[in-house]
GUFIBA-696048 format. One record per atom (N, C-alpha, C, O): atom name; y, x, z. Coordinates in pm, whole numbers. Example, Ala and Ser with C-alpha at 12.3 -4.5 7.8 and 13.67 -1.06 7.14 Angstrom:
2
+-------+--------+--------+--------+
! atome !      v !      u !      w !
+-------+--------+--------+--------+
!     N !   -569 !   1319 !    780 !
!    CA !   -450 !   1230 !    780 !
!     C !   -330 !   1320 !    780 !
!     O !   -332 !   1424 !    846 !
!     N !   -225 !   1285 !    708 !
!    CA !   -106 !   1367 !    714 !
!     C !      3 !   1290 !    787 !
!     O !    114 !   1341 !    804 !
+-------+--------+--------+--------+
This chain:
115
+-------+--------+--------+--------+
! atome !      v !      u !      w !
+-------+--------+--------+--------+
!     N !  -8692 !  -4146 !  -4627 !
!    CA !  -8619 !  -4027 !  -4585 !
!     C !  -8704 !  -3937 !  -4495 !
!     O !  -8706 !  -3817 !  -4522 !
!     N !  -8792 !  -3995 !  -4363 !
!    CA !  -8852 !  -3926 !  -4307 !
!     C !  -8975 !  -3843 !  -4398 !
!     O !  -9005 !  -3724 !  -4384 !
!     N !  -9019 !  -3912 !  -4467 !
!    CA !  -9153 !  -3840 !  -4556 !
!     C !  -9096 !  -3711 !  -4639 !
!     O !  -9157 !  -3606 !  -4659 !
!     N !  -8942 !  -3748 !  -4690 !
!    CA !  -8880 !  -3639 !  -4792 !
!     C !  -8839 !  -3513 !  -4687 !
!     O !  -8825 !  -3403 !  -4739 !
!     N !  -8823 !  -3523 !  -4570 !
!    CA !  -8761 !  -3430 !  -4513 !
!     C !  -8901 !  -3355 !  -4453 !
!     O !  -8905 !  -3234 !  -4429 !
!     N !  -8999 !  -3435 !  -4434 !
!    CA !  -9136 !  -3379 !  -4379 !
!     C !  -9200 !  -3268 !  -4474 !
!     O !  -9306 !  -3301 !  -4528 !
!     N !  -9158 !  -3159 !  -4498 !
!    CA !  -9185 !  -3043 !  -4553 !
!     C !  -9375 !  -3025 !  -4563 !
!     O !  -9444 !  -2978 !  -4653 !
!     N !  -9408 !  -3073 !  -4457 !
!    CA !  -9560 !  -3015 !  -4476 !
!     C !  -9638 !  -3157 !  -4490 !
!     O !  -9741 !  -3177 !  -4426 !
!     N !  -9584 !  -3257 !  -4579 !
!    CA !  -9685 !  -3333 !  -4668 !
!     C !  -9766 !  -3239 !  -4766 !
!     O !  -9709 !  -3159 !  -4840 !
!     N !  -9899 !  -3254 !  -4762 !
!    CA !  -9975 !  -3259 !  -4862 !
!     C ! -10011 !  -3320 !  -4985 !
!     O ! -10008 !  -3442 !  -5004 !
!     N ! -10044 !  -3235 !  -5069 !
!    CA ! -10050 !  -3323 !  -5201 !
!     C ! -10164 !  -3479 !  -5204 !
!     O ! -10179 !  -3570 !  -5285 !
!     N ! -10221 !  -3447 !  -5081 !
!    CA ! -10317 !  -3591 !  -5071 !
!     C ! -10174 !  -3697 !  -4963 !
!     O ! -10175 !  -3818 !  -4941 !
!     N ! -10112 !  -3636 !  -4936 !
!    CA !  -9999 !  -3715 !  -4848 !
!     C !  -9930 !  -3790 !  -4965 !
!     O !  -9943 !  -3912 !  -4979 !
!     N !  -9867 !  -3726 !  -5034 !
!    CA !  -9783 !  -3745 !  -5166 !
!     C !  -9877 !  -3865 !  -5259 !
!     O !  -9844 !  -3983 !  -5266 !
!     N !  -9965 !  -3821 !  -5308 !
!    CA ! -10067 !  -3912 !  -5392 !
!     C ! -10106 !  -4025 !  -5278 !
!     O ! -10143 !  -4115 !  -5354 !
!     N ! -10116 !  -4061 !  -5189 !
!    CA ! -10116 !  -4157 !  -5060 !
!     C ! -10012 !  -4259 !  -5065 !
!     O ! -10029 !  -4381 !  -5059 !
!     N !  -9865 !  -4174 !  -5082 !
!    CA !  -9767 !  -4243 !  -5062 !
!     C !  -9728 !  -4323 !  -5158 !
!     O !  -9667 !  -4430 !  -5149 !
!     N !  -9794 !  -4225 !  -5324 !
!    CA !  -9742 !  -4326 !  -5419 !
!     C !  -9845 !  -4392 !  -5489 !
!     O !  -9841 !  -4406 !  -5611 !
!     N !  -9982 !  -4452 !  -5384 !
!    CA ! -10049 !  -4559 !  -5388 !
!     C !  -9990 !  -4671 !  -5315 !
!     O !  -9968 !  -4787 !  -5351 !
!     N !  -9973 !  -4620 !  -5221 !
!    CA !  -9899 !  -4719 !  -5115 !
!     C !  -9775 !  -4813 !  -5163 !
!     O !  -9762 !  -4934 !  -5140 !
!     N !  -9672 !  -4714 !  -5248 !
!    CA !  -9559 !  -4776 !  -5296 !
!     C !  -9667 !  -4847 !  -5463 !
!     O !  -9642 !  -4966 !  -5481 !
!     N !  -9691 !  -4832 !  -5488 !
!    CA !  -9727 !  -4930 !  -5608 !
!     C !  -9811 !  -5036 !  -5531 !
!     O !  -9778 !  -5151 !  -5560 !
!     N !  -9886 !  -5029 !  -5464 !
!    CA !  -9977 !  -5126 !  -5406 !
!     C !  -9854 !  -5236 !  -5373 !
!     O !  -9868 !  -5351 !  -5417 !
!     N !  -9735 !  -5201 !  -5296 !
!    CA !  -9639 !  -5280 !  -5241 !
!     C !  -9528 !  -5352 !  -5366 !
!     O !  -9439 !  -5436 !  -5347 !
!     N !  -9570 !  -5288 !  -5492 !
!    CA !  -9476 !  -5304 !  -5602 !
!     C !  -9330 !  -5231 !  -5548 !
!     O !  -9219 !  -5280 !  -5569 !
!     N !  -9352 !  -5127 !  -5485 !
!    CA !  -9144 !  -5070 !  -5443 !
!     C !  -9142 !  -4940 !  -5534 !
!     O !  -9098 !  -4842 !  -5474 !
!     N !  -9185 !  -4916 !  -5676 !
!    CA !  -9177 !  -4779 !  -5725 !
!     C !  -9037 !  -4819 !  -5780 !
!     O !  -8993 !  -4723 !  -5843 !
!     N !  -8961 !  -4911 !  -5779 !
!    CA !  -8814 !  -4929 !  -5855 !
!     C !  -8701 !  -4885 !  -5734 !
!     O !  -8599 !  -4817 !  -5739 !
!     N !  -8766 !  -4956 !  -5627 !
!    CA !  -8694 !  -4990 !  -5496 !
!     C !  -8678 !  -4754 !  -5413 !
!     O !  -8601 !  -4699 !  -5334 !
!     N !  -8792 !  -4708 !  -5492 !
!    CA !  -8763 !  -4601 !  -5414 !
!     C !  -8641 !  -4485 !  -5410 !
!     O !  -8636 !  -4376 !  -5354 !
!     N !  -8533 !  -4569 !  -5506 !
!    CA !  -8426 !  -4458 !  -5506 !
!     C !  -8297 !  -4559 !  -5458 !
!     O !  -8191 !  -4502 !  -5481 !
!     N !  -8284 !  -4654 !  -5415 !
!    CA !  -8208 !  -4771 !  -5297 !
!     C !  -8244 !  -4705 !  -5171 !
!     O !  -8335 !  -4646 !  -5112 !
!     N !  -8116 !  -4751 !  -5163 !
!    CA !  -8081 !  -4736 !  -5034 !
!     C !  -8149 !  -4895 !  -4939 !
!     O !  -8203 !  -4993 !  -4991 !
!     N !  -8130 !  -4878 !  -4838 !
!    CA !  -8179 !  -5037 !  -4758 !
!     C !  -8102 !  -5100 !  -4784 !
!     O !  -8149 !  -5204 !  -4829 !
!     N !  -7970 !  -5100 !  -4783 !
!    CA !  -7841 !  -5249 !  -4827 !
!     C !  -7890 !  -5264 !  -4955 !
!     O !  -7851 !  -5368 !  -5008 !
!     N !  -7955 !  -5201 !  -5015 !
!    CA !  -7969 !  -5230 !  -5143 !
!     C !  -8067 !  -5347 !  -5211 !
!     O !  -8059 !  -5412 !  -5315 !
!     N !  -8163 !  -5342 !  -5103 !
!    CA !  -8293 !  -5388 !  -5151 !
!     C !  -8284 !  -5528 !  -5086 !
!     O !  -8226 !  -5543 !  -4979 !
!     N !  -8333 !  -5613 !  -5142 !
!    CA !  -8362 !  -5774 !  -5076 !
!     C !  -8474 !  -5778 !  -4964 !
!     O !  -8562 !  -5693 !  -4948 !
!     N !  -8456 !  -5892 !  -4890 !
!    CA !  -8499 !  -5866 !  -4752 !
!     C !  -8642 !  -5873 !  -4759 !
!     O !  -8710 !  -5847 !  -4659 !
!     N !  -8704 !  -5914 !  -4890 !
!    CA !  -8897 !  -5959 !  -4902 !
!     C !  -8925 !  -5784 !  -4955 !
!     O !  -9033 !  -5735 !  -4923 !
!     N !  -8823 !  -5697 !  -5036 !
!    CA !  -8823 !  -5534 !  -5012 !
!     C !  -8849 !  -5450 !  -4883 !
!     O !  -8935 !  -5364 !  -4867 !
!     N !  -8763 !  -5490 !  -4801 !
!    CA !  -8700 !  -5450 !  -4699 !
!     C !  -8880 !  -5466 !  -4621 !
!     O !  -8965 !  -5380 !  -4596 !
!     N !  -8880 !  -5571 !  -4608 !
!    CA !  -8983 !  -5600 !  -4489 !
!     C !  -9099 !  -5495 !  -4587 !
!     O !  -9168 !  -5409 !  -4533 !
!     N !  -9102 !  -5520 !  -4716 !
!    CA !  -9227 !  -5440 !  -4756 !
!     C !  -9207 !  -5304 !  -4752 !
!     O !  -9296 !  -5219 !  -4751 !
!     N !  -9049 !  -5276 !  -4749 !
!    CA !  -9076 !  -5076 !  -4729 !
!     C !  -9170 !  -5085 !  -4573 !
!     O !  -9278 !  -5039 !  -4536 !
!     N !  -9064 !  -5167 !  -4511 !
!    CA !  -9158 !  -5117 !  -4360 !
!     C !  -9257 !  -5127 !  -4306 !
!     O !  -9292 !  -5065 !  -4205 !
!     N !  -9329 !  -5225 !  -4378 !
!    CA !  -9490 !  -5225 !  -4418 !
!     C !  -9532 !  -5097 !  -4481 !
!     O !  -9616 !  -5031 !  -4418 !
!     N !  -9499 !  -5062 !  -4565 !
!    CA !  -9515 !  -4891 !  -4632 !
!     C !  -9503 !  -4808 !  -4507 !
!     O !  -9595 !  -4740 !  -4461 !
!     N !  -9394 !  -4819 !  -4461 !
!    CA !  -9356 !  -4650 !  -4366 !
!     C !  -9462 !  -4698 !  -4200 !
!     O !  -9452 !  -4605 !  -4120 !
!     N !  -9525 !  -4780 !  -4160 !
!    CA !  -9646 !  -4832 !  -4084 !
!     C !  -9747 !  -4766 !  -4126 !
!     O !  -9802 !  -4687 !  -4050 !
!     N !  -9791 !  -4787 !  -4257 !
!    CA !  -9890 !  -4788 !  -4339 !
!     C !  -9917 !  -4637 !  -4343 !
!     O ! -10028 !  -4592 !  -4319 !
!     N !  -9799 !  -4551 !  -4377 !
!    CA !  -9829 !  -4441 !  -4420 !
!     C !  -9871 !  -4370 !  -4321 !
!     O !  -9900 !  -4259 !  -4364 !
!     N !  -9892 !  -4382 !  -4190 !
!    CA !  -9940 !  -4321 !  -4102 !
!     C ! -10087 !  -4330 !  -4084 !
!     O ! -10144 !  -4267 !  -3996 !
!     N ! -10132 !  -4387 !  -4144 !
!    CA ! -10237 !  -4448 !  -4147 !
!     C ! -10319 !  -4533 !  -3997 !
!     O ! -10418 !  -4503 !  -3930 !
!     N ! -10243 !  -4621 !  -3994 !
!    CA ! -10261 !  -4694 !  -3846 !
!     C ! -10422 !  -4725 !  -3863 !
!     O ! -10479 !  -4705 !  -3970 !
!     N ! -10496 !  -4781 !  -3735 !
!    CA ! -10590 !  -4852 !  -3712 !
!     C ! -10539 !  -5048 !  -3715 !
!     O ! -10608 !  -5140 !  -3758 !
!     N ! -10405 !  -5055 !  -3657 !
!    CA ! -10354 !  -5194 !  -3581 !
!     C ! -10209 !  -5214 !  -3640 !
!     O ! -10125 !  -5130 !  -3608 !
!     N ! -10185 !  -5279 !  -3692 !
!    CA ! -10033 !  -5327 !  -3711 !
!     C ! -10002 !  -5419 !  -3667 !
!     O ! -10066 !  -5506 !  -3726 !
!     N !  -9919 !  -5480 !  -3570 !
!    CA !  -9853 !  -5529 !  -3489 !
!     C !  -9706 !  -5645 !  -3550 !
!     O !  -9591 !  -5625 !  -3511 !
!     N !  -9734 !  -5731 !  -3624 !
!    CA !  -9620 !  -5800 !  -3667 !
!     C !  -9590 !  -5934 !  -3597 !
!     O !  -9686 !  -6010 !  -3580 !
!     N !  -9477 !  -5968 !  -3557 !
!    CA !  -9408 !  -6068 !  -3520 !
!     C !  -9297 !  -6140 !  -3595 !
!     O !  -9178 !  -6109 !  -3607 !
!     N !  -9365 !  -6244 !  -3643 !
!    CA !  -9274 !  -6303 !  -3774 !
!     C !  -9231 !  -6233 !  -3870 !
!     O !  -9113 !  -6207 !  -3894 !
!     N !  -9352 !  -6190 !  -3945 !
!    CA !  -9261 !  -6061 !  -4026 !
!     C !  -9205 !  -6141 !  -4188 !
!     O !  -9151 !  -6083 !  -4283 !
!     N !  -9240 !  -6285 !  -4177 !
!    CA !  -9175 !  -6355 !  -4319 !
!     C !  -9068 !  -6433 !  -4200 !
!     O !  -9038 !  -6551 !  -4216 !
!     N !  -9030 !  -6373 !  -4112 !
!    CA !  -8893 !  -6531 !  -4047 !
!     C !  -8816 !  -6559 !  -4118 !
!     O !  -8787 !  -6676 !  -4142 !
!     N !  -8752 !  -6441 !  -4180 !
!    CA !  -8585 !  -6433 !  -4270 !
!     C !  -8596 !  -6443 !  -4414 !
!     O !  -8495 !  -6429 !  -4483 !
!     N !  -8730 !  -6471 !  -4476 !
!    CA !  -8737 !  -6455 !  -4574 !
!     C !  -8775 !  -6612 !  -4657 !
!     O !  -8839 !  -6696 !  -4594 !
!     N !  -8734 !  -6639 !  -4782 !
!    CA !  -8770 !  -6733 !  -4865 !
!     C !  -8904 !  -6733 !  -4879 !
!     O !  -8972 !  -6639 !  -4839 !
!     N !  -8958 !  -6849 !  -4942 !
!    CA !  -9111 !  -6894 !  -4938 !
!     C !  -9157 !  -6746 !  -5029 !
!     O !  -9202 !  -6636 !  -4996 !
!     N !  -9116 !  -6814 !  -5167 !
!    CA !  -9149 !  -6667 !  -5230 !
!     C !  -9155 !  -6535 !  -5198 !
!     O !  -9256 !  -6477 !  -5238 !
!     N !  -9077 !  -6474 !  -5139 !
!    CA !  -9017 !  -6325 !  -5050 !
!     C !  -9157 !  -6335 !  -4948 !
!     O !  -9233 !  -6238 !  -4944 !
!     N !  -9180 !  -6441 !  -4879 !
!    CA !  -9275 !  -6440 !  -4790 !
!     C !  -9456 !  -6430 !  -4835 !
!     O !  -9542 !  -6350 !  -4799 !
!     N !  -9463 !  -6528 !  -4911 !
!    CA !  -9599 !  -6493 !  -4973 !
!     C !  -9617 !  -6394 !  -5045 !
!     O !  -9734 !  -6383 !  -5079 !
!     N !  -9516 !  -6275 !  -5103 !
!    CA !  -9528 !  -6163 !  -5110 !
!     C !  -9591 !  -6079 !  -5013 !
!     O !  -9695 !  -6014 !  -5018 !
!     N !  -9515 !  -6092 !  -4935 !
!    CA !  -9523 !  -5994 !  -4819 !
!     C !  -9664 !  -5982 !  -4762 !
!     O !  -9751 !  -5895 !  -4766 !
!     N !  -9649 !  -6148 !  -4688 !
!    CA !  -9833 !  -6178 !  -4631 !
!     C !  -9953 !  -6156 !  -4771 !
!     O ! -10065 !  -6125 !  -4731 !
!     N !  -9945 !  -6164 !  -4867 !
!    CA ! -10031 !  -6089 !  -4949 !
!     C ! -10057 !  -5935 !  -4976 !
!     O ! -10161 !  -5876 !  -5004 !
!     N !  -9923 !  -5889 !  -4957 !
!    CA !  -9919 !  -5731 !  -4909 !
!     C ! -10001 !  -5716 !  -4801 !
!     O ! -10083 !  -5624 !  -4814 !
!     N ! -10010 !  -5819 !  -4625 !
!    CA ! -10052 !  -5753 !  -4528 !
!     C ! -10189 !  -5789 !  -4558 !
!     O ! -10274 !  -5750 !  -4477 !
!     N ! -10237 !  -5874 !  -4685 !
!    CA ! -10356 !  -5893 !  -4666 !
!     C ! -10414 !  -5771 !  -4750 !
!     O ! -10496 !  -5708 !  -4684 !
!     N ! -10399 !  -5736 !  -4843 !
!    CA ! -10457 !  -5651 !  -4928 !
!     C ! -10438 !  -5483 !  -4817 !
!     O ! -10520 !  -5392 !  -4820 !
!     N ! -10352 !  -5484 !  -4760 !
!    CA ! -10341 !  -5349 !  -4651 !
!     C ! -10452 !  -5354 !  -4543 !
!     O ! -10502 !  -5254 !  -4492 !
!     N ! -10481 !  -5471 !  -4515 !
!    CA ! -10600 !  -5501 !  -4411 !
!     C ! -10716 !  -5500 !  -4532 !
!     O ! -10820 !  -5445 !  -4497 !
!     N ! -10716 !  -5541 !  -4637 !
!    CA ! -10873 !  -5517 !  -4685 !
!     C ! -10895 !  -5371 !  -4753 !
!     O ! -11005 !  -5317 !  -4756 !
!     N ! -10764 !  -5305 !  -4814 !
!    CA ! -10785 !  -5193 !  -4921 !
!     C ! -10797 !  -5064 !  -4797 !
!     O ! -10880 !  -4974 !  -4817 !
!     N ! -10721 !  -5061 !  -4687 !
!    CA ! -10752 !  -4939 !  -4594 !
!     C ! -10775 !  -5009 !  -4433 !
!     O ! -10731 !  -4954 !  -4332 !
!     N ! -10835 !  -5110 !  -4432 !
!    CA ! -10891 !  -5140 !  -4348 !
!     C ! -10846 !  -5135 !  -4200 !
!     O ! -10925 !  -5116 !  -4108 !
!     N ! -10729 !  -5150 !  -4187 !
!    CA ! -10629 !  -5189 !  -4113 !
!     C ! -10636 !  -5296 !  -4044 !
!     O ! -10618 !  -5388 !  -4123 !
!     N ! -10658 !  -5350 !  -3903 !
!    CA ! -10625 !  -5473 !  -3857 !
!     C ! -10498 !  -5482 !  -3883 !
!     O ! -10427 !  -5384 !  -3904 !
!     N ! -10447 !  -5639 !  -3884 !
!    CA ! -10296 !  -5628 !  -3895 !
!     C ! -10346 !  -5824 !  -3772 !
!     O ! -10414 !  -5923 !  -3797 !
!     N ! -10249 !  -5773 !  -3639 !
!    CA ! -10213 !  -5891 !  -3554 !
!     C ! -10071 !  -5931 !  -3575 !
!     O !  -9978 !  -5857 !  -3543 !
!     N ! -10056 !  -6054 !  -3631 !
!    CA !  -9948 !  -6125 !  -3638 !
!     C !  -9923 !  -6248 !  -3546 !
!     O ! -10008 !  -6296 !  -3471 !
!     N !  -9804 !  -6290 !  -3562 !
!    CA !  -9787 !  -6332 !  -3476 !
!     C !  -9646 !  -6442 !  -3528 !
!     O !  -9528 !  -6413 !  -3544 !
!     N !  -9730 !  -6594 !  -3546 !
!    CA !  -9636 !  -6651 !  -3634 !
!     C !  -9622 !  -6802 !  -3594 !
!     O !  -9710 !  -6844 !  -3518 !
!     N !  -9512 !  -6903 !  -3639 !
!    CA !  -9546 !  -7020 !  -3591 !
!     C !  -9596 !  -7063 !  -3725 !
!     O !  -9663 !  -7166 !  -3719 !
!     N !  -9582 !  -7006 !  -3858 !
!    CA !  -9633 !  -7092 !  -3982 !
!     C !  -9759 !  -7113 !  -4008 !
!     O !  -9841 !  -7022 !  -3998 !
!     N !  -9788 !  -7218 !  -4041 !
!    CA !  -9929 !  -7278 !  -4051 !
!     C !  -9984 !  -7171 !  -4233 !
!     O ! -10082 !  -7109 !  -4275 !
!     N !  -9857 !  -7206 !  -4275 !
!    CA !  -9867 !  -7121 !  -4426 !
!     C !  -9909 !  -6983 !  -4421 !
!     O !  -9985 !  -6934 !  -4504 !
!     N !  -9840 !  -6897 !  -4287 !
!    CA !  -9861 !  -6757 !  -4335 !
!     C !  -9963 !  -6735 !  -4223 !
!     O ! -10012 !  -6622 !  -4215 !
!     N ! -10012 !  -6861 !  -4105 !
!    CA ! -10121 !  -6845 !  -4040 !
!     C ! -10249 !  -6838 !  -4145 !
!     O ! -10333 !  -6749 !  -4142 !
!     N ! -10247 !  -6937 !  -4228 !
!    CA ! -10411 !  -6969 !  -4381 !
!     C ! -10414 !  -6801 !  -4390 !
!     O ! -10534 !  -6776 !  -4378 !
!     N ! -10344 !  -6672 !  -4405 !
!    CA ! -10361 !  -6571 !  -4454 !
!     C ! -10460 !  -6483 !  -4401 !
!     O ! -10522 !  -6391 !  -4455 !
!     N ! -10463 !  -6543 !  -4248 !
!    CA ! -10567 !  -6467 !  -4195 !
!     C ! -10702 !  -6517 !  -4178 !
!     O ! -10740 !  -6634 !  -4172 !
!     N ! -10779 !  -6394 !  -4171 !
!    CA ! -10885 !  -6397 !  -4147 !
!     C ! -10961 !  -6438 !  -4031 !
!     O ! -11081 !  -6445 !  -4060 !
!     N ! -10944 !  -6458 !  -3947 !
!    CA ! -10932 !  -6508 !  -3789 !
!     C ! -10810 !  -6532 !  -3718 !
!     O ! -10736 !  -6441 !  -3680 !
!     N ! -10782 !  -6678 !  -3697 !
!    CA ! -10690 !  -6752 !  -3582 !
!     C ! -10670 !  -6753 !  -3446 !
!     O ! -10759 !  -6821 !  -3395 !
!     N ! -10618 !  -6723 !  -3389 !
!    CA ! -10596 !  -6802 !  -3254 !
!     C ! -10489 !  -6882 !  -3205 !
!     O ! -10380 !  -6826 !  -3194 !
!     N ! -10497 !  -6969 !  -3181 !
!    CA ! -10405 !  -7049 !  -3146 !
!     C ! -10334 !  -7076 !  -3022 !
!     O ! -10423 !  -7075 !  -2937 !
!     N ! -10198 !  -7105 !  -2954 !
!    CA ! -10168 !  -7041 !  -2827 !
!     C ! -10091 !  -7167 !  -2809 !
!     O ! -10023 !  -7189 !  -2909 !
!     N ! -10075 !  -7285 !  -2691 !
!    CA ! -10031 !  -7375 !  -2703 !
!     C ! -10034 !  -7392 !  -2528 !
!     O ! -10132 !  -7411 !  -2456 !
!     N !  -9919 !  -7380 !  -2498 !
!    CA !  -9829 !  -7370 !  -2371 !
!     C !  -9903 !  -7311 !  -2261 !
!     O !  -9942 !  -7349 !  -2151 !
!     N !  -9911 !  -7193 !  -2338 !
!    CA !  -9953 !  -7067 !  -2267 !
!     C ! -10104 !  -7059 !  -2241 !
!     O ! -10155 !  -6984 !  -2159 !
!     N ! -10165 !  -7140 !  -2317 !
!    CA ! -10316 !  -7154 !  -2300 !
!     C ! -10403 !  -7154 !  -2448 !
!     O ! -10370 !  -7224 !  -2543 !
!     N ! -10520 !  -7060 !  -2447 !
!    CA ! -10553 !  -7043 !  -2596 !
!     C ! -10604 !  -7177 !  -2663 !
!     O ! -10641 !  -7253 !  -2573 !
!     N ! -10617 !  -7226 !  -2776 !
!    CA ! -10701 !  -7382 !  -2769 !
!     C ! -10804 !  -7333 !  -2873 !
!     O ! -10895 !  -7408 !  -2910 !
+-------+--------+--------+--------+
């Protein structure tokens, strides 16, 4: 909604956005509403509307919590290909050992001390 109402996208804005939505697989999902879409959607529009700003840092905190295994290794394969295709750090922030393997560098934090 915010991008449609943003009058002074550019045609490199537009062609941006609908790399972004295929990269994420949401070109079906873009005429739903949010109740509409399942929650491994959901988390990936808002990976998109992050994205489209073109961050340096993305900032996630459990961003597979609510989601099924499947729904989830979606997603963390989305944040990986967003960190390698536009070069994006992405800091997460997770207790899973599963969607920890995704990254590229660990740290580990264990009662309040790094190990």
């Amino acid at each position: 909604l915010p991008v449609r109402m943003d009058r002074r996208l550019t045609a490199t804005d537009k062609a941006y956005l609908q790399e972004i939505v295929e990269v994420a697989g949401l070109k079906t999902a873009l005429k739903k509403r949010p109740d509409q879409l399942s929650g491994g959607e959901q988390q990936r529009a808002a990976l998109l509307r992050a994205v489209f700003i073109r961050p340096k840092i993305i900032f996630a905190d459990e961003p597979t919590g609510n989601l099924d295994s499947k729904a989830g290794a979606t997603v963390m394969q989305l944040m990986k290909e967003i960190n390698e295709r536009y070069n994006t750090t992405v800091i997460m922030v997770t207790h899973s050992e599963t969607q920890a393997a995704y990254a590229g560098r660990r740290i580990h934090i264990s009662d309040g001390k790094i190990d």
